[in-house]
MARNUSE-214317 format. One record per atom (N, C-alpha, C): x, y, z; residue in one letter. Coordinates in steps of 0.2 Angstrom, whole numbers, plus 5000, padded with zeros to 4 digits. Example, Ala and Ser with C-alpha at 12.3 -4.5 7.8 and 13.67 -1.06 7.14 Angstrom:
BEGIN
506649725039A506249785039A506649845039A506449895035S506849955036S506450005039S
***
This chain:
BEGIN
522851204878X522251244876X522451314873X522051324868X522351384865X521851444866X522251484865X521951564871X521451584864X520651624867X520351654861X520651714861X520551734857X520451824856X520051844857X520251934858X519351944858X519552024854X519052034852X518952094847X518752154850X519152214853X519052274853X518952324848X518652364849X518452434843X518852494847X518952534843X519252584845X518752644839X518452704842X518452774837X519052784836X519252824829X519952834829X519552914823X520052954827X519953024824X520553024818X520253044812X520653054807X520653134805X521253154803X521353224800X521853214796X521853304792X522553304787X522653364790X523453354789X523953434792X523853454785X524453514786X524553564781X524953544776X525553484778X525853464772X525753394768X524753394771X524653324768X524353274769X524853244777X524753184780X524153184783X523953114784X523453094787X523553094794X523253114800X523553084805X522953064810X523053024813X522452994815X522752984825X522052984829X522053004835X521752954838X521852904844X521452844847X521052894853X520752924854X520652964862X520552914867X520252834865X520252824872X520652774875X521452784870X522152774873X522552844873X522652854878X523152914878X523952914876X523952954871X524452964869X524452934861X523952884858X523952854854X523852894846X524352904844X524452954837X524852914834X524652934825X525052904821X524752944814X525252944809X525252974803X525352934797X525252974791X525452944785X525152974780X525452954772X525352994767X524652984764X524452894766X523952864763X523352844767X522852844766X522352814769X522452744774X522652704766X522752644767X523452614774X523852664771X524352654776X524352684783X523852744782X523552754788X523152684794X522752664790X522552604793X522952564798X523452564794X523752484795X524252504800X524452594802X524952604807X524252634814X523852624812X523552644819X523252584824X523152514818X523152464821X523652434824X524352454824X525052444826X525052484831X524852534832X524752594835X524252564842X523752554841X523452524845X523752454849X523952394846X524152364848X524852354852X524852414852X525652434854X525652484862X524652504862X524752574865X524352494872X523952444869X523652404873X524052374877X524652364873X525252304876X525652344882X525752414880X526052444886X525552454891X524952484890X524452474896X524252444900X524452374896X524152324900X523152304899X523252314893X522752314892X522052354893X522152424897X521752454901X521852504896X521152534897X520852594889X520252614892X520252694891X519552704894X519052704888X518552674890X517952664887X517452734886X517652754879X517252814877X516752784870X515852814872X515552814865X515452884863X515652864855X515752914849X514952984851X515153024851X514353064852X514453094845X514953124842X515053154836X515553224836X515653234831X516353274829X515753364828X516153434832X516053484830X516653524830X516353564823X517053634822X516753694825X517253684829X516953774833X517553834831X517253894829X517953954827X517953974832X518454014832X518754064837X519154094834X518954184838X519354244833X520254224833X520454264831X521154234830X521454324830X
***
């Protein structure tokens, strides 16, 4: 009998550093980051990145809904 799959979502924060990269954030896997020069390559290393963060977990990921992104300053 052959196993289903089943389809997880994950939010995944995107930013760019200073020297360019994209680097993108899983928050409700911890620790799960990854980077790249491309979008597209961006994509495809966070889905490895994911699948990589599930396989060591054990499949256990805390369930967060997205509420939305703010920029707060602070003097410096």
């Amino acid at each position: 009998m052959k196993r289903q799959r089943t389809v997880k979502e994950f939010n995944v924060l995107i930013e760019r550093d200073g020297e360019g990269y994209y680097v993108a954030t899983v928050p409700a896997l911890r620790g799960c980051h990854t980077q790249a020069r491309s979008l597209d390559k961006l994509m495809e290393r966070v889905r490895e990145a994911i699948e990589l963060c599930l396989e060591v977990e054990g499949g256990g990921y805390d369930s967060l809904d997205f509420v939305g992104v703010q920029k707060v300053t602070v003097p410096r």
